[in-house]
C-alpha positions as CSV (number, residue, x, y, z in Angstrom):
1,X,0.0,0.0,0.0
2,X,3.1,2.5,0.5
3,X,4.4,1.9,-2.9
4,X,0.8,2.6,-3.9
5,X,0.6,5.6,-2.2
6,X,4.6,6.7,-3.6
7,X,3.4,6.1,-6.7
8,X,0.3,8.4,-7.0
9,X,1.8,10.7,-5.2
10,X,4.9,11.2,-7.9
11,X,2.0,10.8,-10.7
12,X,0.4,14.1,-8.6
13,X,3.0,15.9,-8.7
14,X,3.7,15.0,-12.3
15,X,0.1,16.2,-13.3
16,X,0.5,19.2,-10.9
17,X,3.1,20.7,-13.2
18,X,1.7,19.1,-16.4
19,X,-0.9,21.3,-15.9
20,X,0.3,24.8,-16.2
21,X,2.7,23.5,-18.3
22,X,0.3,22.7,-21.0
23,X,-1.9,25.4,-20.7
24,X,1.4,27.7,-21.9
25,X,1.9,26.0,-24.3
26,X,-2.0,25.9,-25.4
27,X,-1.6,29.7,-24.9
28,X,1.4,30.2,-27.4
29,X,0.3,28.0,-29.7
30,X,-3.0,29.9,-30.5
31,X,-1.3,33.7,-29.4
32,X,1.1,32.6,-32.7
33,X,-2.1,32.0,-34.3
34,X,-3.8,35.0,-33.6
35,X,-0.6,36.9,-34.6
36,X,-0.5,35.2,-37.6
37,X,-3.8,35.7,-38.7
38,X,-3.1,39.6,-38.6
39,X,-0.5,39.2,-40.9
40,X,2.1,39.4,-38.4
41,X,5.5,37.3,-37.5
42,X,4.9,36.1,-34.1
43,X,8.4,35.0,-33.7
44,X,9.6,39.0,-33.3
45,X,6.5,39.6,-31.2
46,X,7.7,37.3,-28.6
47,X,11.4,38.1,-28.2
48,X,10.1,41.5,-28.4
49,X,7.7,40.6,-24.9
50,X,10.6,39.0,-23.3
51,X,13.4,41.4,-23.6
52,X,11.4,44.8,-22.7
53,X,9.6,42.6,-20.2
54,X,12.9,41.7,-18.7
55,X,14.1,45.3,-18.2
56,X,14.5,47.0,-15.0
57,X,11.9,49.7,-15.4
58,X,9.5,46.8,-16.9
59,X,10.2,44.5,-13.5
60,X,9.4,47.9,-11.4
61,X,6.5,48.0,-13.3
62,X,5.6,44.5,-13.3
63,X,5.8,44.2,-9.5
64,X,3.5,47.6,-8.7
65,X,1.0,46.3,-10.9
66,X,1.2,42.7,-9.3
67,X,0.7,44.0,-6.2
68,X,-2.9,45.1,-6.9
69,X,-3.9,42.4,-8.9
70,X,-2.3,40.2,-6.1
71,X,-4.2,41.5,-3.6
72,X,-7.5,41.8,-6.4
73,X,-7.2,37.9,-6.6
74,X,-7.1,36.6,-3.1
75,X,-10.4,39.0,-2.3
76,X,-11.8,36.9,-5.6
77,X,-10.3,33.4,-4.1
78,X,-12.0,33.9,-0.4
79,X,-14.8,33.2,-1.9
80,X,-14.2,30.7,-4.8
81,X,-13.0,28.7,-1.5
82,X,-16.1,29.3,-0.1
83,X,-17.9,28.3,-3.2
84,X,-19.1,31.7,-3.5
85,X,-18.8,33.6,-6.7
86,X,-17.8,37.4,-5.6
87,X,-18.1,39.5,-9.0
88,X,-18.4,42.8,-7.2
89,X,-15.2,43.1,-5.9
90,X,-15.1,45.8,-8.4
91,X,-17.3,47.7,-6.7
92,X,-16.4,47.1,-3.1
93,X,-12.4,48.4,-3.9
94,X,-13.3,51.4,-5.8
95,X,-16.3,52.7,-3.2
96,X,-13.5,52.0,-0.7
97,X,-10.7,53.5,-2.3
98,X,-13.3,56.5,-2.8
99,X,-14.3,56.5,0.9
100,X,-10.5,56.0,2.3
101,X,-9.3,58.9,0.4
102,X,-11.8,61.1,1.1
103,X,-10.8,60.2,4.8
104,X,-7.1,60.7,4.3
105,X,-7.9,64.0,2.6
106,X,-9.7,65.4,5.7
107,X,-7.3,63.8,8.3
108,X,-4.5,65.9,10.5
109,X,-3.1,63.1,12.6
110,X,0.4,61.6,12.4
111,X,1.6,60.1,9.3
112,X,1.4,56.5,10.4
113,X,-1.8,57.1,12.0
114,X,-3.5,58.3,9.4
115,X,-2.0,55.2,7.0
116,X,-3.7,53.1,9.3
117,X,-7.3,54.9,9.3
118,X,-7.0,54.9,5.7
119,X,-6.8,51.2,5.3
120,X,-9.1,50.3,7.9
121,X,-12.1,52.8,6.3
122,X,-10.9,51.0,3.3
123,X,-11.0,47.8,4.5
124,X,-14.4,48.4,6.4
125,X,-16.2,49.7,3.6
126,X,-15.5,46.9,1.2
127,X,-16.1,44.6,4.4
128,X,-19.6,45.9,4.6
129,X,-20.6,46.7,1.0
130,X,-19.6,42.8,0.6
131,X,-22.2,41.9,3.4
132,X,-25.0,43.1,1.7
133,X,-24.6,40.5,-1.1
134,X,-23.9,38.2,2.3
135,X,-27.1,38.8,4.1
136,X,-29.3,38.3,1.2
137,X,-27.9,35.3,0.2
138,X,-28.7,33.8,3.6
139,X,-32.0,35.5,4.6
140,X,-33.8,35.8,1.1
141,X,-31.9,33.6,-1.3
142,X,-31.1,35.7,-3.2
143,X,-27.7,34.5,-5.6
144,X,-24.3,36.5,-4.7
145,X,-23.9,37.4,-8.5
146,X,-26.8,39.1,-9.1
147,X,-26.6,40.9,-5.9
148,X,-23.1,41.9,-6.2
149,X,-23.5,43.0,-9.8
150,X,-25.7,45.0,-8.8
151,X,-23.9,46.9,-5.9
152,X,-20.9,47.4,-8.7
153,X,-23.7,49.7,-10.7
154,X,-24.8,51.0,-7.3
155,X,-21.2,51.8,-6.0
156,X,-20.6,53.4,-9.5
157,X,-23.5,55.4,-8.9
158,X,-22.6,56.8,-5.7
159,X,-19.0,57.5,-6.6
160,X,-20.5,60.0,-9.8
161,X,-22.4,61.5,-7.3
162,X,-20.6,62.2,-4.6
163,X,-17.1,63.1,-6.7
164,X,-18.3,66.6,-7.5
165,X,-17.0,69.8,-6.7
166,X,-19.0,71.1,-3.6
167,X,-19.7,67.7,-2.6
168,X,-16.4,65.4,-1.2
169,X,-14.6,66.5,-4.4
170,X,-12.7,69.8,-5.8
171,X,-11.9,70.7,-9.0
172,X,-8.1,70.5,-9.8
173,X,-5.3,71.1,-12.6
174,X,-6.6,73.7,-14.0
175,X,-10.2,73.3,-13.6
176,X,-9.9,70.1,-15.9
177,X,-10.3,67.0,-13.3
178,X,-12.3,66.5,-10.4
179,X,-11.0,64.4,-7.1
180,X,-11.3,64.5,-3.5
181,X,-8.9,66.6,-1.5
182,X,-5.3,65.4,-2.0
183,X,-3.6,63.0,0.9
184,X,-1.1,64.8,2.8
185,X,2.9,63.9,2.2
186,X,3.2,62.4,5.4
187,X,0.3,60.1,4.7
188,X,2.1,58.6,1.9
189,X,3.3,55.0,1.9
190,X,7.3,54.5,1.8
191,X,8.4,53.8,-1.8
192,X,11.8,52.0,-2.4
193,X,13.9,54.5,-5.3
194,X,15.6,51.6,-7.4
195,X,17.4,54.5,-9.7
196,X,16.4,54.9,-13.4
197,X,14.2,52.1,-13.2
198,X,11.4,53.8,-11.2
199,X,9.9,53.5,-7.4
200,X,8.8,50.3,-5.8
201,X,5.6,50.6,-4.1
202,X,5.9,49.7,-0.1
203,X,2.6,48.6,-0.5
204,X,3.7,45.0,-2.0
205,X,5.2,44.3,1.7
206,X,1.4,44.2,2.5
207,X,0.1,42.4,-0.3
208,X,2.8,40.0,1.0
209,X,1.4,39.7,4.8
210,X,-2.3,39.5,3.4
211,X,-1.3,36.5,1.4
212,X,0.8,34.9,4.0
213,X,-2.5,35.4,5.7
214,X,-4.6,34.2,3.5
215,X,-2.4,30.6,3.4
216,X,-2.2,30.2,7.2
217,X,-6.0,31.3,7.9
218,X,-7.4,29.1,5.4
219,X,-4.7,26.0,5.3
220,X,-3.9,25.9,9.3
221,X,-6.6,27.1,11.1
222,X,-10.4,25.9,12.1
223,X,-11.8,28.4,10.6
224,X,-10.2,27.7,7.6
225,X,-11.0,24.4,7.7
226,X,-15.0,24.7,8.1
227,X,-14.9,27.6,5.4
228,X,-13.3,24.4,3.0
229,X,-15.8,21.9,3.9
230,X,-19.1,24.6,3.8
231,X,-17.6,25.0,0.2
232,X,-17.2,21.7,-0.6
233,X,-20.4,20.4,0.6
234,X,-22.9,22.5,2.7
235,X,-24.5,19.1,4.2
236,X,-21.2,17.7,5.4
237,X,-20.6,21.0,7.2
238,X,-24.2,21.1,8.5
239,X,-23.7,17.4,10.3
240,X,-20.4,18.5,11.6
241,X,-22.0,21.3,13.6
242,X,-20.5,24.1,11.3
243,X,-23.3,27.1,10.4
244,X,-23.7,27.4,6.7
245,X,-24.8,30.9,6.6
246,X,-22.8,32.3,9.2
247,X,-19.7,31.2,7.3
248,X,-21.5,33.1,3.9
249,X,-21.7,35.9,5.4
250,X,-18.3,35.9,7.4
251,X,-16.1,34.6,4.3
252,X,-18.1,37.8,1.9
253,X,-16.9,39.8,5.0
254,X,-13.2,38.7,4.8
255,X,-13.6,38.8,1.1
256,X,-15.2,42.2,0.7
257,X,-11.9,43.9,3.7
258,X,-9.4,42.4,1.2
259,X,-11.4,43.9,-1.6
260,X,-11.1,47.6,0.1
261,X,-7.3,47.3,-0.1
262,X,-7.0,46.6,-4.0
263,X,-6.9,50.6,-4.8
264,X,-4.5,51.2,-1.3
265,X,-1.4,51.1,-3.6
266,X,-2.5,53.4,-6.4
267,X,-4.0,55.5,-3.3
268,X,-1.2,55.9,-0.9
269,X,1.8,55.2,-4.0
270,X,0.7,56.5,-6.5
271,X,-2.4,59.0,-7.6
272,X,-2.9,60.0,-3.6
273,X,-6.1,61.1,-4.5
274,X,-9.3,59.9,-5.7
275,X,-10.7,61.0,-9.0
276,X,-12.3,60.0,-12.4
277,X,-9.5,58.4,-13.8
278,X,-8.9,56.3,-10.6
279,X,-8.4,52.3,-12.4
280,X,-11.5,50.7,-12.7
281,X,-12.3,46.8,-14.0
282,X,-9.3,45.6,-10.9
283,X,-12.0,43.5,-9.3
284,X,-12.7,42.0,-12.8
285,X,-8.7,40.7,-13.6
286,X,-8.9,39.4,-9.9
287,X,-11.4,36.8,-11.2
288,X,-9.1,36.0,-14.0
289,X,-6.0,35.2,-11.5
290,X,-7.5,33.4,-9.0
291,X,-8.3,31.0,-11.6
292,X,-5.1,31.2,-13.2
293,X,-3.2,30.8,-9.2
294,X,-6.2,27.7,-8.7
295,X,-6.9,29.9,-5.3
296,X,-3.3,28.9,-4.3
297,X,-1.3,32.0,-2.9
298,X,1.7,31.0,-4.2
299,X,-0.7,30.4,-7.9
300,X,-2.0,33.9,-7.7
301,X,1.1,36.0,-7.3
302,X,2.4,33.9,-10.2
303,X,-0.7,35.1,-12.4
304,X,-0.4,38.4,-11.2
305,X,3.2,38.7,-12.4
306,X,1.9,37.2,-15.2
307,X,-0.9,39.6,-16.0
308,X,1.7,42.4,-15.1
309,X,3.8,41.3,-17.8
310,X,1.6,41.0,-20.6
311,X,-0.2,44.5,-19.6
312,X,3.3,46.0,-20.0
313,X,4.9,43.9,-22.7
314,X,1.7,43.9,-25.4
315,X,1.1,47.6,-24.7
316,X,4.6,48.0,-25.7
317,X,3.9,45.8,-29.0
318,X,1.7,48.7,-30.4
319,X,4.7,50.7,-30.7
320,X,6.4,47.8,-32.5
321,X,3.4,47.6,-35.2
322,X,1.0,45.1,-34.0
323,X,-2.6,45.4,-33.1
324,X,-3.3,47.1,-29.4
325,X,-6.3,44.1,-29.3
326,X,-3.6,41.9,-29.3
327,X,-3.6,41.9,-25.0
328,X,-7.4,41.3,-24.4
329,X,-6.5,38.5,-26.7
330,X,-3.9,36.5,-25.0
331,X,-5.3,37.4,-21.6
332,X,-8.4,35.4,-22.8
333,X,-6.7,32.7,-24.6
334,X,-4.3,32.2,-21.3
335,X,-7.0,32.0,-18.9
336,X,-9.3,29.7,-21.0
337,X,-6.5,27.7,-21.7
338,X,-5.0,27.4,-17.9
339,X,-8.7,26.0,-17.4
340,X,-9.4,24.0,-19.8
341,X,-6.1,22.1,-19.2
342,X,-6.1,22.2,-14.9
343,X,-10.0,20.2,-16.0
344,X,-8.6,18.0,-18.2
345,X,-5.5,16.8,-16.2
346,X,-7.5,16.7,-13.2
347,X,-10.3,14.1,-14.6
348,X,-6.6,12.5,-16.2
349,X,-5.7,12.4,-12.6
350,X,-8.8,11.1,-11.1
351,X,-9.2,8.2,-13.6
352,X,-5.8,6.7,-13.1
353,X,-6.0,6.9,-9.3
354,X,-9.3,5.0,-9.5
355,X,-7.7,2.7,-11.9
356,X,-4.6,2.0,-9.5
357,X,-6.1,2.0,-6.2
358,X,-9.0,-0.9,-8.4
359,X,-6.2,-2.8,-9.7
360,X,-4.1,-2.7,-6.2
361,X,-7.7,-3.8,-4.2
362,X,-8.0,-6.4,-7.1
363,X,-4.5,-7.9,-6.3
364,X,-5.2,-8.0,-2.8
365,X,-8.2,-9.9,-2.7
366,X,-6.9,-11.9,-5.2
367,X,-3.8,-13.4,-3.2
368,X,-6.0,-13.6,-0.5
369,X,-8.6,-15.7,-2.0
370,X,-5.1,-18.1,-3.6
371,X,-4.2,-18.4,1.0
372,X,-7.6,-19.5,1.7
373,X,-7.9,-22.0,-1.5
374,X,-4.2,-23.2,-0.3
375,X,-5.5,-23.3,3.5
């Protein structure tokens, strides 16, 4: 039985990197095509991506822009665990982002104080604009995507009205753009100067704790454990004494706090102010990496560097001749194809484990059937 168990184990971890691995190549292979069909040499295209992607100002770049997708896809995985299907993360960051710096922008404390208000009126209003979705879903029945779609049009709505001059906003430059007072220097996160390639945004030390988080909650604790089993099968959890709809709403909770810290590192690194150019469609490419990462922490910060790189590499192929199309594109192919294979190798996977723990039970009962014809 331990040379059974070796043996599937090696075959796991075979399939485990067969997976991604095919879903690359997938990608490349139709990318080329799509290339090709515009009457383009891919072959260019692609050293092109890898050498400006590999430059020091593209890696500064890369890493900011991980950092909020990072943090954009583990608000999305909270609830895939969950079994929950949060599509207004969208909504939640950018009302929060709104709220925070409209906070920040009124605040005279300390520095470091006010960084800390910031993110937890950030964190709090995502926390309860997710709970809406929550409580409906438990009390009325009401399905989490429709709820939370709605709220994105709803937070969008508020956001237009509130960001107007005599309201929580000012006009600014010129009397050309409208945004919410601007944060004080000293409420500005720590940057790291790297030279000619740019700033590094502090704010990736926090997208590091919150996924550190994220693994130990979820993989080492109790809580973790019951959120797991309520998504993998609200019965099970039921007989073990868990409450189903206290852990809906408590995971859109968690999921909706993480979600109010996506637009912290554009906030507090970057725009320090709130306006109507603030990046919008986050909470969308969070959906997109935690499938890519599988809801694995290590997975998602991998598909946010990944998303990182293509935003920066394929914007930089327009300049080079190709179609600016050419990123929506392989973002789709990528994450259809990263799908499409993690299904197929896992039913791969599945049938050959049922196949060798059938054969090994067959053996068994086989040789002991031969000792009782021999007794």
């Amino acid at each position: 039985m331990n040379k059974l168990t070796s043996r599937i184990d090696k075959e796991r971890l075979f399939l485990g990197i067969a997976a991604p691995v095919l879903a690359v190549v997938a990608a490349l292979v139709v990318t080329a095509l799509v290339i090709l069909a515009t009457g383009k040499n891919p072959g260019p295209a692609f050293n092109d991506m890898v050498t400006y992607g590999f430059a020091s100002d593209s890696q500064v770049y890369i890493l900011n822009k991980a950092t909020t997708y990072y943090l954009a896809g583990v608000s999305v995985a909270i609830g895939f665990r969950m079994n929950l299907f949060n599509i207004g993360v969208d909504g939640q960051y950018r009302l929060a982002a709104f709220f925070a710096a409209v906070l920040g922008g009124a605040l005279t404390t300390p520095g470091w104080l006010s960084i800390i208000l910031i993110l937890v009126c950030a964190m709090a209003t995502g926390a309860v604009w997710a709970a809406i979705a929550g409580i409906l879903k438990v009390t009325r029945g009401v399905s989490e995507v429709i709820s939370t779609i709605m709220l994105n049009s709803i937070a969008t709505a508020i956001i237009a009205y509130l960001l107007q001059p005599g309201k929580l906003a000012q006009l600014q430059q010129g009397g050309t753009v409208v945004a919410t007072k601007p944060l004080p220097s000293a409420s500005h996160f720590f940057s790291i100067n790297t030279g000619p390639a740019g700033d590094l945004w502090g704010f990736i030390f926090i997208a590091v704790i919150v996924g550190i988080a994220y693994w130990f909650v979820l993989g080492r604790t109790r809580f973790g454990y019951d959120l797991r089993t309520v998504g993998q099968s609200e019965s099970a959890a039921t007989a073990s004494g868990v409450s189903v709809k206290k852990m809906v709403v408590t995971s859109m909770i968690i999921s909706g706090a993480v979600a109010g810290l996506i637009g912290m590192p554009t906030l507090l690194n970057d725009s320090y102010q709130f306006s109507s150019d603030f990046p919008a469609g986050i909470g969308f490419t969070g959906i997109a990496i935690a499938l890519l990462g599988r809801n694995n922490p290590v997975g998602i910060a991998l598909g946010a560097l990944l998303w990182g790189f293509l935003e920066r590499t394929t914007n930089h192929l327009e300049f080079q001749g190709y179609d600016k199309e050419i990123l929506g594109v392989i973002q789709g192919v990528i994450v259809l194809c990263v799908v499409i294979a993690y299904e197929v190798v896992r039913r791969y996977g599945l049938k050959r484990q049922q196949q060798k723990v059938g054969a090994e039970l067959a053996a068994q009962a086989a040789a002991q059937t031969k000792k009782q014809e021999v007794a």
